[in-house]
N, C-alpha and C positions, 0 to 999 in steps of 0.2 A: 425235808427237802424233796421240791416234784422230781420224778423220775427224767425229767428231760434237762434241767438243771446239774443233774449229779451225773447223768450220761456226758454232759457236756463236761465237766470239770475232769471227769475220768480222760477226755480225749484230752485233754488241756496238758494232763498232766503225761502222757504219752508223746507230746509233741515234739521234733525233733527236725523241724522243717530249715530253723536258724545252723544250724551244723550241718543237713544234707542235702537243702536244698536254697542256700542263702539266695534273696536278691540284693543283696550286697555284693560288694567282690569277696567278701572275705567271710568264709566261716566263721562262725561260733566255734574260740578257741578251745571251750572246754566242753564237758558234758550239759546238756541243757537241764536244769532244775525248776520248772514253773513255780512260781511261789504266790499263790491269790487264795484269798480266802470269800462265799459268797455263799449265801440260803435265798431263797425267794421271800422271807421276812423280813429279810433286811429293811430299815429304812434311812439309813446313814450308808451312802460309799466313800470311800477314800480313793482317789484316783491319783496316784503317785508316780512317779517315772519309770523307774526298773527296781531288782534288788541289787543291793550293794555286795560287797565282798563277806558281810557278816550274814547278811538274811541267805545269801549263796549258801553258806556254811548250815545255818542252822536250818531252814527251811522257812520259817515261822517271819512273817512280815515286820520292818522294825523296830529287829532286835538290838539298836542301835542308839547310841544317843538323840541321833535325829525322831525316832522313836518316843523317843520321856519327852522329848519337847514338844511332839506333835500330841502327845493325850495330857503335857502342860497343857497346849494351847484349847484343848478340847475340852479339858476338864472331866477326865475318867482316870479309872487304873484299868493297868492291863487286864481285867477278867474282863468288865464290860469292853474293852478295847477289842479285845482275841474273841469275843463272841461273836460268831459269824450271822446267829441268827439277828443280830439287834446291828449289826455294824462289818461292812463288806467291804474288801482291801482288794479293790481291781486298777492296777498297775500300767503302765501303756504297754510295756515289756513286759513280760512275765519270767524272763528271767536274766540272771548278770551278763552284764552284755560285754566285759569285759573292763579293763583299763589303757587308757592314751599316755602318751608317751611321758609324761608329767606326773602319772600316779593318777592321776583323778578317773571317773567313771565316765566311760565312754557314751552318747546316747542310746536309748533303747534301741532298740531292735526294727529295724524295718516292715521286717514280717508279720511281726506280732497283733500290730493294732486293726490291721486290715483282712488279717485272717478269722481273729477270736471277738474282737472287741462288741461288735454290735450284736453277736448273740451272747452273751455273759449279760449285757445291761438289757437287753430283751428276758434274762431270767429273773431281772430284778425290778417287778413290778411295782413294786410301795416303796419302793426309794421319794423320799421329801429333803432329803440333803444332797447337796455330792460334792467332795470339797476337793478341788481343782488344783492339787499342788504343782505348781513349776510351771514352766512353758511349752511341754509336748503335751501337757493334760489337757490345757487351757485352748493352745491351739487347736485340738479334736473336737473337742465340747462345744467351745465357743465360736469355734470357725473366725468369719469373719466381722463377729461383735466384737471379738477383746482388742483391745489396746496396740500401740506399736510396739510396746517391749513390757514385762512384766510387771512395773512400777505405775504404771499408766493403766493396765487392765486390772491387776488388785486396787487400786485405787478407784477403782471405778465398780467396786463389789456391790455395792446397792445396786445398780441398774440389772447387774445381772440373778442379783437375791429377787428380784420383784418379775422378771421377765421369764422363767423359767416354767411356766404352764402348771403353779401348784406342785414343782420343784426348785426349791432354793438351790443354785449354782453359786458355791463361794472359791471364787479363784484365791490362790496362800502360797505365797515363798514356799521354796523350800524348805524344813526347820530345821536344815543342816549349820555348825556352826560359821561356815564359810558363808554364811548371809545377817553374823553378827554385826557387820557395819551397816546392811541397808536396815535393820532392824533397827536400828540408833538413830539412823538418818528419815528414819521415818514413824517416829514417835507414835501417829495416830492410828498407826493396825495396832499398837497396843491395849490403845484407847477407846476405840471405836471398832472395829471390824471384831475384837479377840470378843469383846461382851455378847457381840449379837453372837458369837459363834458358840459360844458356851452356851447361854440361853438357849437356843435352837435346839444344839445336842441333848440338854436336859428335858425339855420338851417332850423330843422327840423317845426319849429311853424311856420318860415318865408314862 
């Protein structure tokens, strides 16, 4: 890893801006935990929302069932999954941003993407993938090419597979199981989008 990469990561993980100095109204209720993984080799990122309550706990990016279904849909096991040089795990949050009044996960972090974001993927120069989970990923990335809602902009993953400047952009549900019914309701990311997604990754590791 370059020295300016692991300088960065070192500040990353120091940071404590969501708890003392929120632009939210509300602190970060608990201690902050940054949780990314990233090398300048990389040429796969994963760009996912926040950590949940389990990656909070263990450190290590999902470690969760959403996890087994995101390296199902990719087609690795966890070692090539966890290796940072071959495959880089940058988050909009970097860390649990908390839970809403329901139990579910509150959105990322406000602070997070506009302090960190453009120099972490400025460390990742040979990225050829980056796969756009959810709609705060999507919306960064994509700005205003994606879709009106997240059915509309994955469904439209070719224009942004092929527009990406000699980087593939594949926007993906979350692989959490509260998106087992849009999963069912929409047969063809199984059919279509999962293939080319697999392909790519094998490619790209080979």
């Amino acid at each position: 890893m370059n020295n300016r990469l692991e300088d960065l990561l070192a500040e990353i993980g120091g940071c404590r801006v969501c708890r003392d100095a929120p632009a939210a109204s509300n602190p970060l209720p608990h201690e902050p935990r940054p949780v990314l993984r990233a090398a300048p080799s990389a040429r796969i990122c994963i760009c996912g929302q926040a950590p949940g309550t389990r990656v909070h706990e263990s450190g290590v990016p999902f470690t969760d069932p959403s996890g087994d279904r995101l390296r199902d849909w990719m087609g690795v096991d966890e070692d090539i999954f966890y290796d940072a040089a071959r495959i880089a795990v940058v988050p909009m949050g970097f860390c649990f941003p908390g839970l809403d009044a329901k139990g579910g996960d509150l959105p990322p972090r406000k602070e997070c993407a506009p302090l960190w974001r453009e120099r972490v993927m400025a460390g990742l120069p040979d990225l050829k993938l980056v796969l756009l989970i959810g709609q705060y990923a999507q919306a960064w990335h994509l700005g205003r090419e994606r879709g009106r809602n997240l059915t509309e902009t994955v469904r439209q993953w070719r224009r942004y597979a092929e527009s990406g400047e000699g980087v593939i952009r594949l926007p993906l549900p979350h692989p959490s199981w509260r998106n087992n019914a849009w999963l069912k309701k929409n047969p063809w990311f199984g059919t279509e989008l999962l293939p080319y997604l697999r392909a790519n990754v094998q490619r790209l590791l080979d």
